[in-house]
SEZA-699734 format. One record per atom (N, C-alpha, C, O, CB): residue in three letters; x, y, z. Coordinates in pm, whole numbers, padded with zeros to 5 digits, always signed. Glycine has a CB too. Layout:
ALAXYZ;...
end
This chain:
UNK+04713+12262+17243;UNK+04785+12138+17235;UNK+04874+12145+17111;UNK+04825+12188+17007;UNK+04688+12015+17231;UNK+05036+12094+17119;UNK+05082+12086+17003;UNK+05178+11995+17033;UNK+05217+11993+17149;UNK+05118+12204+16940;UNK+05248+11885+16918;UNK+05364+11800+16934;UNK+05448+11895+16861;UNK+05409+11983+16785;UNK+05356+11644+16878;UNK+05615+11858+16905;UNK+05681+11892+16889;UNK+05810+11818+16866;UNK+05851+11768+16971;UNK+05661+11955+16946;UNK+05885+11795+16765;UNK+06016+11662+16749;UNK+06144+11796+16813;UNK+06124+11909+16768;UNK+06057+11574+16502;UNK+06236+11783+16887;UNK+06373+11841+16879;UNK+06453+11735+16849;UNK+06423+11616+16867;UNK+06423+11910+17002;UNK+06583+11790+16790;UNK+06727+11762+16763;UNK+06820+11810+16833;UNK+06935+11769+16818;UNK+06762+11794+16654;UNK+06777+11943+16959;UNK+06908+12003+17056;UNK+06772+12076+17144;UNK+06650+12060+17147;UNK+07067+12141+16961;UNK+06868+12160+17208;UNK+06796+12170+17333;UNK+06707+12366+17296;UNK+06747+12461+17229;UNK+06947+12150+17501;UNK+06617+12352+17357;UNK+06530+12434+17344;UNK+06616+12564+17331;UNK+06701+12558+17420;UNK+06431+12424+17450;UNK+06630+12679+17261;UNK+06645+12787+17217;UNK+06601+12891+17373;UNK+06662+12932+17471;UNK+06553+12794+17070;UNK+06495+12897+17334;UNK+06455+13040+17450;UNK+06398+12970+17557;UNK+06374+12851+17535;UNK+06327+13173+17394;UNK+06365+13023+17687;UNK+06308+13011+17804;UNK+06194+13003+17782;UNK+06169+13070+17682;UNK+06331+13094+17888;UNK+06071+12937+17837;UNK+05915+13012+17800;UNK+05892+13013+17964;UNK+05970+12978+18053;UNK+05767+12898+17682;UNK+05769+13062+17973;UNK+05661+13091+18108;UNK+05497+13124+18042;UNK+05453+13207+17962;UNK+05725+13260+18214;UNK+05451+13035+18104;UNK+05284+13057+18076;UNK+05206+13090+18211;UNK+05170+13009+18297;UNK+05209+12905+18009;UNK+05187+13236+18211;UNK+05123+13290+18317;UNK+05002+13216+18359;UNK+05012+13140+18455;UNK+05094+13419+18290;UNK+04849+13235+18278;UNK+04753+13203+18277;UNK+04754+13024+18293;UNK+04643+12991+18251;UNK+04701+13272+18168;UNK+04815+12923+18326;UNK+04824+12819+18364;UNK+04929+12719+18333;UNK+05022+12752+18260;UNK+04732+12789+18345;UNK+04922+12616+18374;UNK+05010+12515+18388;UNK+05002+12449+18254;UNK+04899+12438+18188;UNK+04981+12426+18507;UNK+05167+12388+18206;UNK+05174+12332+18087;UNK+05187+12168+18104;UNK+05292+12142+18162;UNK+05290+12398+18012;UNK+05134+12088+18082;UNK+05185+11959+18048;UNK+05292+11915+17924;UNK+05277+11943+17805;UNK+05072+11893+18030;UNK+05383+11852+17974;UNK+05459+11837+17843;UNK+05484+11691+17882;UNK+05550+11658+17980;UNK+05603+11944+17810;UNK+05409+11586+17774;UNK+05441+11452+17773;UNK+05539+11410+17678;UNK+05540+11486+17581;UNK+05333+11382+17756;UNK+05615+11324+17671;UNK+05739+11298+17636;UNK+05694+11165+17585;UNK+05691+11069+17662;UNK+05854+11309+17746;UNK+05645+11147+17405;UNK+05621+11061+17349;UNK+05738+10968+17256;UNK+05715+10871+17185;UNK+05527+11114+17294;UNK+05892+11046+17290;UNK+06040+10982+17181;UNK+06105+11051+17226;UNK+06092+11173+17235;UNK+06061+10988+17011;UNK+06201+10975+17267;UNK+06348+10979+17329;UNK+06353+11028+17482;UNK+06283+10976+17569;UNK+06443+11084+17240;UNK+06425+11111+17503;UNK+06436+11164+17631;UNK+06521+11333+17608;UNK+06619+11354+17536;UNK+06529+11038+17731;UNK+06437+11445+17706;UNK+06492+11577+17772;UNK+06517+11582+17893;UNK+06440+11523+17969;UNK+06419+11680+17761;UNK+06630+11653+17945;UNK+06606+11747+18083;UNK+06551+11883+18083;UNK+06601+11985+18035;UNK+06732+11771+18150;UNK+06435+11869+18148;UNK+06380+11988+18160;UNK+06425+12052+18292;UNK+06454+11999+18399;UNK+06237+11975+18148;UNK+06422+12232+18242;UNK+06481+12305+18327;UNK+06373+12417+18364;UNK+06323+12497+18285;UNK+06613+12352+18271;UNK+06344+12406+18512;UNK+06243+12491+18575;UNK+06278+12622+18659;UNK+06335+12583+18761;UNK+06172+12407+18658;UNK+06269+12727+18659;UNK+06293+12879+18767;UNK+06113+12879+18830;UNK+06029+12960+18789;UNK+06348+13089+18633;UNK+06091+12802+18905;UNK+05991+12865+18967;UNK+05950+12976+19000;UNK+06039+13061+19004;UNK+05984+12837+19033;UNK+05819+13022+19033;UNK+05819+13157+19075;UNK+05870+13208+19204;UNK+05886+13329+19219;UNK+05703+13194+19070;UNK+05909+13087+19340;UNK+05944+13112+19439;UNK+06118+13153+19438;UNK+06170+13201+19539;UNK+05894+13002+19512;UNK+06194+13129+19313;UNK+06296+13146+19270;UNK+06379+13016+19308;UNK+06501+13018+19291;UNK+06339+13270+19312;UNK+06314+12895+19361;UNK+06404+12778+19322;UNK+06407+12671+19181;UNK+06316+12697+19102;UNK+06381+12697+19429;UNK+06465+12598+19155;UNK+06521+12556+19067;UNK+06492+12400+19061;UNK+06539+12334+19154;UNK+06648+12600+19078;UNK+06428+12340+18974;UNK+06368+12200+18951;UNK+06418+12177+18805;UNK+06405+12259+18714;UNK+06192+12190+18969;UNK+06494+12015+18792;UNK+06529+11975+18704;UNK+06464+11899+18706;UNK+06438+11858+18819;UNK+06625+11961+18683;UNK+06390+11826+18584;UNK+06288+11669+18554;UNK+06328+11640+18393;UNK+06350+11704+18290;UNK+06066+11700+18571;UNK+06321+11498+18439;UNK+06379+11397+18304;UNK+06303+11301+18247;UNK+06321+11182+18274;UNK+06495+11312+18336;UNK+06207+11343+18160;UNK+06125+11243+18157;UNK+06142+11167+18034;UNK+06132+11229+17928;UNK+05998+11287+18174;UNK+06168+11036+18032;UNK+06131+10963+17934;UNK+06035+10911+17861;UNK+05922+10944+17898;UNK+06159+10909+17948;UNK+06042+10836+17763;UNK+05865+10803+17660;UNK+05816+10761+17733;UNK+05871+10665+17787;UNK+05830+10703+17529;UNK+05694+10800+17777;UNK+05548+10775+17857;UNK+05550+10875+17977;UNK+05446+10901+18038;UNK+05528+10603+17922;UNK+05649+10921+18005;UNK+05669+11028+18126;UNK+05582+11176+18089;UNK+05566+11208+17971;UNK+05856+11067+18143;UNK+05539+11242+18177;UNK+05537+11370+18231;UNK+05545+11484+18272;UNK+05457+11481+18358;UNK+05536+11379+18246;UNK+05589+11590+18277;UNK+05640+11697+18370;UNK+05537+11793+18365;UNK+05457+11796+18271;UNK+05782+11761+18333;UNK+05533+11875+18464;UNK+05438+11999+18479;UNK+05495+12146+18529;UNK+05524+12172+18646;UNK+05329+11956+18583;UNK+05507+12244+18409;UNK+05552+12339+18408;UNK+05424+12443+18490;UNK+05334+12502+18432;UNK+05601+12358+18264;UNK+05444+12442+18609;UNK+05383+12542+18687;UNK+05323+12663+18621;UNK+05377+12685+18513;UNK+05474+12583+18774;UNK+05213+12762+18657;UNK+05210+12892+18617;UNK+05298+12980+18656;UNK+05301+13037+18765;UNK+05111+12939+18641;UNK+05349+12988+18591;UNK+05450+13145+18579;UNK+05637+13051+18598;UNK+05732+13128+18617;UNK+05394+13308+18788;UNK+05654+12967+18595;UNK+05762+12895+18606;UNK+05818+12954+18432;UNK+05755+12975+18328;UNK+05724+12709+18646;UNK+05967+12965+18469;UNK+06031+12964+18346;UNK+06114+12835+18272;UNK+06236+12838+18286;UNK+06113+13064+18365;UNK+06090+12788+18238;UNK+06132+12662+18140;UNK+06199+12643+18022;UNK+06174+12694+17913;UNK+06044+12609+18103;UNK+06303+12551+18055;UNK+06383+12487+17874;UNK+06407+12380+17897;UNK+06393+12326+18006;UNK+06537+12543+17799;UNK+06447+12334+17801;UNK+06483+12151+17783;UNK+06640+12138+17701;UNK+06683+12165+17589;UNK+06333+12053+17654;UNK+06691+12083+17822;UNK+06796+12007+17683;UNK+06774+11865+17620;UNK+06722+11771+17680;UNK+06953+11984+17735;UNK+06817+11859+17501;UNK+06821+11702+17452;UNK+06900+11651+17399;UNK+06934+11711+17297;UNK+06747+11662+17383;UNK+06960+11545+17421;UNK+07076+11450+17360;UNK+07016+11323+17241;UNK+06990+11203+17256;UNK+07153+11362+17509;UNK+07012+11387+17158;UNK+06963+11322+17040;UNK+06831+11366+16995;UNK+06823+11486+16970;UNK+06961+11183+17059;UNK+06734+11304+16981;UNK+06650+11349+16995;UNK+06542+11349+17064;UNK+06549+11255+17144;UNK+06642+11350+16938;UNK+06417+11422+17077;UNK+06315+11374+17100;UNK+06195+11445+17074;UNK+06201+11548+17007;UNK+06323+11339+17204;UNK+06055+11388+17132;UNK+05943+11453+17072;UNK+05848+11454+17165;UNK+05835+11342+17214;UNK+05894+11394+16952;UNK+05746+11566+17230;UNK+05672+11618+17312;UNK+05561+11623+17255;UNK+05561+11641+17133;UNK+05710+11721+17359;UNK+05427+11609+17333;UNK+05297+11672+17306;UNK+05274+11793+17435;UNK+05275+11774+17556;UNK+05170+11541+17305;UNK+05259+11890+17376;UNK+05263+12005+17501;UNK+05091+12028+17503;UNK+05031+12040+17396;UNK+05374+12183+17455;UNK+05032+12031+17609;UNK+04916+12077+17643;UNK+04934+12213+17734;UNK+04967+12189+17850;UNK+04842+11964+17710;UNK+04918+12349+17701;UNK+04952+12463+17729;UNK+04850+12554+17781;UNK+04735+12518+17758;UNK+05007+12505+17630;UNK+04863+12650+17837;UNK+04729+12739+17886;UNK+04840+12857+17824;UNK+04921+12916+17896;UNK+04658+12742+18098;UNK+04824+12879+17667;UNK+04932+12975+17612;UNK+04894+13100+17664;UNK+04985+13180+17683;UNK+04944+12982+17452;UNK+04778+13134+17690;UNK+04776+13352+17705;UNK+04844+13401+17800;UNK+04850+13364+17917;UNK+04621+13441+17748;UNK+04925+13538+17716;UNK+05056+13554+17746;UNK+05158+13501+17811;UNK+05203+13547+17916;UNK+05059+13625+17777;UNK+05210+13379+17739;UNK+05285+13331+17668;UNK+05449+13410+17644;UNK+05460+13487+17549;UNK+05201+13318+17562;UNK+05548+13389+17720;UNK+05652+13471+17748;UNK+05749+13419+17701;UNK+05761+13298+17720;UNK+05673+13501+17868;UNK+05876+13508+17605;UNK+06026+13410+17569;UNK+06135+13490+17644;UNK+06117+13610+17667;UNK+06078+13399+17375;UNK+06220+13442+17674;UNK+06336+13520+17684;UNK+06475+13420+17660;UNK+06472+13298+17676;UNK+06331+13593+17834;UNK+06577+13483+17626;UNK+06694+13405+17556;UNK+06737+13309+17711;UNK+06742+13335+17832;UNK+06845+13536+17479;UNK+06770+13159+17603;UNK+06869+13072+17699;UNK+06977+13110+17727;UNK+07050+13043+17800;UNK+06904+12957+17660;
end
């Protein structure tokens, strides 16, 4: 589990093999950006009190327009980046 504040939009891609991430959205608002493993494409916008669920093995980033701040609940082992 970790919170997290941004000021712009996520840097690198992640993917968490070993399970699914929760990312609750406790300030402001992101668009989160999903590559599933089936190779389609899911955008989700969640605002304060909202949700999203980053699948296992889904690749993920967020943009943000101003700011905002996440509590991520993660199943980190191996734990993957690759550039936005």
């Amino acid at each position: 589990m970790s919170l997290h504040q941004f000021t712009e939009a996520w840097e690198p891609w992640g993917t968490h093999p070993a399970g699914a991430e929760i990312v609750l959205c406790i300030a402001g608002a992101m668009t989160l950006h999903q590559e599933l493993v089936d190779g389609t494409t899911v955008t989700v916008t969640p605002a304060v009190g909202d949700y999203a669920i980053n699948p296992p093995g889904a690749w993920h980033t967020a943009d943000v327009d101003g700011q905002a701040t996440a509590l991520f609940i993660t199943a980190g082992m191996g734990t993957q980046h690759r550039p936005q």
